[in-house]
C-alpha positions in Angstrom: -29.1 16.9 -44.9 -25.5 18.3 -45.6 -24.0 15.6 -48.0 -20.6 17.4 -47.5 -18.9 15.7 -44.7 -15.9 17.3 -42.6 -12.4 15.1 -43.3 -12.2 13.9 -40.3 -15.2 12.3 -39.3 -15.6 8.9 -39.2 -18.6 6.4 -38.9 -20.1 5.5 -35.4 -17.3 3.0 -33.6 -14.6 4.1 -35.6 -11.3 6.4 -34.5 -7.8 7.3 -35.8 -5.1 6.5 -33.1 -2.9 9.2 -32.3 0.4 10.0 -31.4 1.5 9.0 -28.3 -1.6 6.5 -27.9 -0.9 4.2 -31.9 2.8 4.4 -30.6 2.1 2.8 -27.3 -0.2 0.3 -29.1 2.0 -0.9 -31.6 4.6 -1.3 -28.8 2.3 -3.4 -26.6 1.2 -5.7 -29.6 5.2 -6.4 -30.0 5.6 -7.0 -26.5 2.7 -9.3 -26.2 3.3 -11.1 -29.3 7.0 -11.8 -27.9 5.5 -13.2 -24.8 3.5 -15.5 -26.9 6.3 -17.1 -28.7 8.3 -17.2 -25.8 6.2 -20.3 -25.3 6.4 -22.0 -28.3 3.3 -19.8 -30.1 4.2 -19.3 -33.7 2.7 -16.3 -35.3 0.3 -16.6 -38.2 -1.2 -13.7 -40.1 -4.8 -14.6 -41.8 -6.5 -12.0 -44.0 -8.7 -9.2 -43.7 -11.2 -10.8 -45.8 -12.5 -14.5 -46.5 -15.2 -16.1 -48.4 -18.4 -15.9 -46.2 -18.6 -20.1 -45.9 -15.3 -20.6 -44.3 -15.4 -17.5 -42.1 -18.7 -18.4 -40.7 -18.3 -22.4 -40.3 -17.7 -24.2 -37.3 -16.8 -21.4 -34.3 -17.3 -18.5 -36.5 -20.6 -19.1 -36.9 -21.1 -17.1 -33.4 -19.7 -14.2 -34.8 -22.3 -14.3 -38.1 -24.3 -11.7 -37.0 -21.3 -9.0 -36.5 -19.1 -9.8 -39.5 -19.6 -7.0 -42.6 -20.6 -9.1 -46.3 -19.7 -7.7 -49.6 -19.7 -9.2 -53.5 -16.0 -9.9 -53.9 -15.7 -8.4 -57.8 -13.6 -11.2 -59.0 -14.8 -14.3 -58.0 -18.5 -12.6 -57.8 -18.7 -14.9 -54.4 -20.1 -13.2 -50.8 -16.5 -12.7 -48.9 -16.8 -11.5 -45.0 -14.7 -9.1 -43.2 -13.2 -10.9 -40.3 -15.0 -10.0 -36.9 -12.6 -12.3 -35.1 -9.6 -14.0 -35.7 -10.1 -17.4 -33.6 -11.8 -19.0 -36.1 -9.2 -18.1 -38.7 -6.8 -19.9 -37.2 -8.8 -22.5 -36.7 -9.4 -22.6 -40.5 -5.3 -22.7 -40.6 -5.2 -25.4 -38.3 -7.6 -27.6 -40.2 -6.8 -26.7 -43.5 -3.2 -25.4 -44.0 -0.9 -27.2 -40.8 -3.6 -30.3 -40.8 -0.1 -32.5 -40.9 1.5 -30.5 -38.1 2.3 -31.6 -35.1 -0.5 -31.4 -32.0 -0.5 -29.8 -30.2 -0.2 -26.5 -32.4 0.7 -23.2 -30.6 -0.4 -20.5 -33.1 -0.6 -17.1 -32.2 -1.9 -13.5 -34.4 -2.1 -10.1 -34.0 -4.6 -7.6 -36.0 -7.4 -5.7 -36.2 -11.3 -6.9 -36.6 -14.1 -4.9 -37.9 -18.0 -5.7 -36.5 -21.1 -4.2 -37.3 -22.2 -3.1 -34.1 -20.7 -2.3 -30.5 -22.1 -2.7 -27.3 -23.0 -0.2 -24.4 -19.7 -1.2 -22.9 -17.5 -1.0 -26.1 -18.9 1.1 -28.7 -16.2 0.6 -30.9 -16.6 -1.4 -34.1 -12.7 -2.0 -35.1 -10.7 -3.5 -32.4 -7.2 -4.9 -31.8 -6.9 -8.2 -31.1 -3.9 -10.1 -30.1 -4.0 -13.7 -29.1 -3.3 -17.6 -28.8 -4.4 -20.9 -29.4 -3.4 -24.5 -28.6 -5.0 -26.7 -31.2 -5.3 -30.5 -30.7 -5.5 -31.2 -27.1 -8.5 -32.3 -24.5 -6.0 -32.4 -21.3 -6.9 -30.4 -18.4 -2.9 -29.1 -18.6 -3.8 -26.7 -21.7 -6.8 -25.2 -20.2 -4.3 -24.1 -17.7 -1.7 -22.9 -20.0 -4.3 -20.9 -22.1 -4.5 -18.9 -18.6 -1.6 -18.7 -17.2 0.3 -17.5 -20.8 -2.1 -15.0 -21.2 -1.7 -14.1 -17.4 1.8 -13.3 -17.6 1.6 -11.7 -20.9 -0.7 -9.1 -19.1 1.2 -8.8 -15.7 4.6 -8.4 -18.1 3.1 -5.1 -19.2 2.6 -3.9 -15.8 -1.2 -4.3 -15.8 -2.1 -4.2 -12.0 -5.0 -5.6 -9.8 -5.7 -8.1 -13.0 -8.3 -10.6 -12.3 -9.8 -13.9 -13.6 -13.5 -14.3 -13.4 -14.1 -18.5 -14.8 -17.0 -19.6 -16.4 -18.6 -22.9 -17.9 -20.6 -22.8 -20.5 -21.2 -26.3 -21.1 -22.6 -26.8 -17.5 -26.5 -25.3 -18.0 -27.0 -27.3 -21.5 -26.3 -30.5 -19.2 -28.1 -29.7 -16.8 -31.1 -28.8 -18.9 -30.6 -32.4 -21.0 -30.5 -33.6 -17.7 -33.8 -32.3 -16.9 -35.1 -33.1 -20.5 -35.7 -29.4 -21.8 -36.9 -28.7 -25.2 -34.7 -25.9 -27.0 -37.5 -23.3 -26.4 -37.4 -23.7 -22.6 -33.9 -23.8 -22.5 -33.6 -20.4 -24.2 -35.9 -18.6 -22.2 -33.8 -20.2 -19.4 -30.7 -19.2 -21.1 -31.8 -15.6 -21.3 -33.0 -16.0 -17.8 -29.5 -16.8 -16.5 -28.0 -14.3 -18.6 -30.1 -11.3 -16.6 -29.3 -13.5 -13.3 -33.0 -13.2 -13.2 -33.9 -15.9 -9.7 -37.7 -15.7 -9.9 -37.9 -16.4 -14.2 -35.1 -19.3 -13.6 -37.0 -20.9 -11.2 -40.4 -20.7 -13.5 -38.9 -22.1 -16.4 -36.4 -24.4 -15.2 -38.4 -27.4 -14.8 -36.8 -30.2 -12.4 -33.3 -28.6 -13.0 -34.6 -24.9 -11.2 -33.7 -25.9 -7.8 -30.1 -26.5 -8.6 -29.5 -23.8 -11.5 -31.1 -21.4 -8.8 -28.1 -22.3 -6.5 -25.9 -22.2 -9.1 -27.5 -18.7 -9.7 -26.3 -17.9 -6.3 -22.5 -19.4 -6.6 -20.9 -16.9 -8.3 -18.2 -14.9 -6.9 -14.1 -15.7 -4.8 -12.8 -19.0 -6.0 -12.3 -20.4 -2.8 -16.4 -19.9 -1.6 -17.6 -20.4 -4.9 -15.6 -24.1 -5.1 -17.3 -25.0 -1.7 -21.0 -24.4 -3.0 -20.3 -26.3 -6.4 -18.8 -29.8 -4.7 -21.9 -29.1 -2.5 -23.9 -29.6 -5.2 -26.0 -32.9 -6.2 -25.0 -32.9 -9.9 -26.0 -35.0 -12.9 -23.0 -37.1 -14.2 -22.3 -35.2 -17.0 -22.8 -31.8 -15.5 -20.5 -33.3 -12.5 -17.3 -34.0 -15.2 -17.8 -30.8 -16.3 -17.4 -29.4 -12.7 -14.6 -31.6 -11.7 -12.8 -30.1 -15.2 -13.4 -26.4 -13.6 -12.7 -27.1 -10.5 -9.1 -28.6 -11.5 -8.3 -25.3 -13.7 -9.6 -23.0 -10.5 -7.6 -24.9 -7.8 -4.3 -24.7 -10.1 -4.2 -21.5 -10.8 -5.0 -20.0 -7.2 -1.9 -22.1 -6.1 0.4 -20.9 -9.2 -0.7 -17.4 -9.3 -1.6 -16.2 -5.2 -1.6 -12.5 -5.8 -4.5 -12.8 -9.0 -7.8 -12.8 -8.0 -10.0 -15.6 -9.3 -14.0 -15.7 -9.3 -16.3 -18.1 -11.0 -19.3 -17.5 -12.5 -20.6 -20.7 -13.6 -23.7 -20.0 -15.3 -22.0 -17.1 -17.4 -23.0 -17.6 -21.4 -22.7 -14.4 -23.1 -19.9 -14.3 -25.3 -19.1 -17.5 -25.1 -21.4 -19.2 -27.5 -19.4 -21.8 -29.3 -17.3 -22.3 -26.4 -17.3 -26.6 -25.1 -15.6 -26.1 -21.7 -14.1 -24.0 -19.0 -14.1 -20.4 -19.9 -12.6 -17.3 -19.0 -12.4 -13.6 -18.9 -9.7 -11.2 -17.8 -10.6 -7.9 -15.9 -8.3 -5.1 -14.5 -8.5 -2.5 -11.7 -9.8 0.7 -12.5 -10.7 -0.8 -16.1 -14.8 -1.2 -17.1 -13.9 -3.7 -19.8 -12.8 -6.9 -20.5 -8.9 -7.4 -21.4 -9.7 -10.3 -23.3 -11.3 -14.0 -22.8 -11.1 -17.5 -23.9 -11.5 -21.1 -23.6 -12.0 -24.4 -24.8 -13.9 -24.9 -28.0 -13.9 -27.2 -31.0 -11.8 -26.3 -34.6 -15.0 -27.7 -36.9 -18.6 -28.2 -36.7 -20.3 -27.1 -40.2 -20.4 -27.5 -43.7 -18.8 -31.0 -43.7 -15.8 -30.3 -41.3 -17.3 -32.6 -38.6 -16.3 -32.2 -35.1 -13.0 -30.9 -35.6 -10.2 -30.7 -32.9 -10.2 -30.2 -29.2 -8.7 -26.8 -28.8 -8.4 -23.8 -26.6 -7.0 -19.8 -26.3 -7.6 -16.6 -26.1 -8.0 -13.0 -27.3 -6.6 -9.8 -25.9 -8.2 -6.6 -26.9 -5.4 -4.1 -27.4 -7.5 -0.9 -26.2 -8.6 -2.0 -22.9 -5.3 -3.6 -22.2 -3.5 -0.1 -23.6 -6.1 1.3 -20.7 -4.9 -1.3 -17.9 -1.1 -0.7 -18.9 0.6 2.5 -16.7 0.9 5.6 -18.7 3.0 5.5 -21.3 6.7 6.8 -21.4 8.1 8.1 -24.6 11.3 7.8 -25.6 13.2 10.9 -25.6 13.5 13.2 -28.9 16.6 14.6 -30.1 16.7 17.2 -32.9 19.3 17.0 -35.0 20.6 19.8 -36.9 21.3 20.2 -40.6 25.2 19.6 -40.9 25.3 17.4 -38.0 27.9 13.9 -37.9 25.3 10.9 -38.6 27.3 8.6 -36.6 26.9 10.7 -33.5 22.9 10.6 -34.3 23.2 6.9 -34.7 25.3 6.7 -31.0 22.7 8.3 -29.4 20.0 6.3 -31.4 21.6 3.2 -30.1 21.1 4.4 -26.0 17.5 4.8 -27.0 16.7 8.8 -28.7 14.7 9.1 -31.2 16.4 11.5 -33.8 14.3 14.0 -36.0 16.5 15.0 -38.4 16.2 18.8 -39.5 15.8 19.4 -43.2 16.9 23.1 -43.4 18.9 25.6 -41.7 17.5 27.2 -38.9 18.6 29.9 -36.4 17.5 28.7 -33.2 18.2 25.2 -33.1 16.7 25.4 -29.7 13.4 26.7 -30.6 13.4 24.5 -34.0 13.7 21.2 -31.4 10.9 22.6 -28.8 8.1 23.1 -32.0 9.5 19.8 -32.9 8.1 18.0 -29.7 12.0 17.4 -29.0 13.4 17.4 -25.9 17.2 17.2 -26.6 19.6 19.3 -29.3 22.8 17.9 -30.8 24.9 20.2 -30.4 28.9 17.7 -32.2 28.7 14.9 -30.1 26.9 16.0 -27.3 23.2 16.5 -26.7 21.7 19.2 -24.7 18.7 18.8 -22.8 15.8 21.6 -23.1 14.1 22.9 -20.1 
């Protein structure tokens, strides 16, 4: 083996972003963050890093087997490399704004780092922008989780966006309802995952007649609705239903022209999530934008339950994918000798200037190997064909 690697390449999942494509980024994470806060989300910024306990109590314990260890050097404690950022701010919400009024809008922006990728997204670092509304149970913020995040997306132009719901609290009723051990309800668990009819009904016990038509549910809102109230449910399975069913019904009203499915025995990827569920999808796009729902803020080493709380995490390179292409501002060269207030006019009406450093000849031909498209030429500019 060649020990002597070539500069630019990187480990599996890993990429440098570009010109145009990190400009476009950075300009989406703005505009989504601003969307945020335009209803009452403050932004918080947790670290890269965090002791391995905190990182991977309560919710982040899901995201154990993806989140990068190391020896921190100075406290000679095991610290972890964030591999998402909800339970961060869950951490935030318990520990630093525990006297803060609920509910707490908080949202973040930043990047994540996990071990592996999948088939569908091979990358290990991702973007991540997203909410969370900390300290409430009502039906209301399951809706707002959705519907923020929902105009966020349509606000950057992102067409044919859909919203497929799940519940991931519905099975594990069902399969208390049916007195399952844990084994048999994680062969079940895998079995729904692979929506695999004939190994549900062989290991679903008394509960395999109904998780088999549950099996068979998924799809439009408005059909998938019908089959559920169809359905004989347990008590506790039914409150979970009637919760899903209120989320659904509000948000076809509120927002006609996105398409809503349900999916109601969907689990992966939604581990540590306690209640309705959700993903977002785009035409023409093979991955998710993003997902969320309701979960609780503690859970292990001694926080308890923790809060009632839901949100939601865009990933900024499949929503850079949904946006339309981007448009960059135009560039103006500005040659040496040139009035900086007319630069800064023009700057103002939305050029970017690139300042020349020496003389040149050809101004023209200086601004075309510059990727400009404009020369100022006093206080005109001068477009290039």
């Amino acid at each position: 083996m060649n020990d002597t690697l070539h500069r630019a390449l990187l480990p599996q999942g890993l990429r440098d972003l570009l010109p145009p494509a990190a400009e476009a980024e950075a300009g989406m994470v703005a505009r989504l963050v601003a969307a945020l806060a335009s209803h009452g989300y403050e932004h918080v910024q947790p670290p890269l890093m965090e002791f391995e306990e905190n990182l991977l109590s309560g919710a982040g314990a899901a995201m154990a087997h993806e989140t990068f260890r190391l020896m921190d050097p100075i406290s000679q404690r095991m610290i972890g490399l964030r591999a998402d950022m909800t339970p961060q701010v869950a951490r935030i919400a318990a520990a630093r704004l525990a006297h803060a009024p609920r509910p707490l809008r908080l949202c973040y922006a930043g990047q994540v780092l996990r071990v592996r990728g999948s088939e569908i997204q091979p990358e290990r670092q991702l973007g991540q922008v997203g909410a969370e509304l900390i300290g409430s149970s009502e039906i209301a913020a399951d809706i707002e989780a959705v519907s923020v995040a929902s105009e966020a997306l349509t606000g950057l132009g992102v067409e044919g966006l859909s919203i497929d719901l799940t519940l991931p609290t519905l099975v594990p009723a069902l399969c208390r309802a049916a007195a399952l051990d844990k084994e048999r309800t994680e062969i079940l668990r895998r079995a729904l995952d692979h929506k695999d009819a004939a190994a549900v009904a062989a290991s679903a016990g008394k509960a395999a007649a109904i998780l088999t038509k549950l099996l068979a549910v998924s799809g439009p809102a408005k059909t998938a609705l019908v089959a559920i109230a169809a359905l004989d449910l347990p008590k506790e399975a039914a409150a979970e239903r009637a919760r899903l069913t209120a989320v659904a019904k509000h948000l076809a009203q509120t927002m006609p022209r996105v398409a809503i499915t349900i999916d109601p025995v969907e689990n992966r990827g939604f581990e540590y999530h306690t209640g309705v569920s959700f993903s977002f999808f785009a035409r023409g796009v093979g991955s998710e934008l993003g997902r969320g729902g309701r979960y609780r803020t503690g859970g292990e080493n001694g926080e308890g339950r923790g809060e009632e709380a839901t949100g939601f995490t865009l990933y900024t390179d499949t929503v850079l994918e949904a946006m339309p292409p981007h448009r960059a501002a135009p560039r103006l060269y500005v040659p040496v000798g040139s009035d900086p207030a007319a630069a800064a006019r023009w700057r103002s009406q939305g050029y970017v200037t690139v300042a020349g450093l020496a003389p040149v000849k050809n101004a023209e031909a200086e601004a075309r190997r510059l990727g400009c498209n404009h020369v100022l030429a006093g206080e005109k500019i001068v477009a290039l064909c």
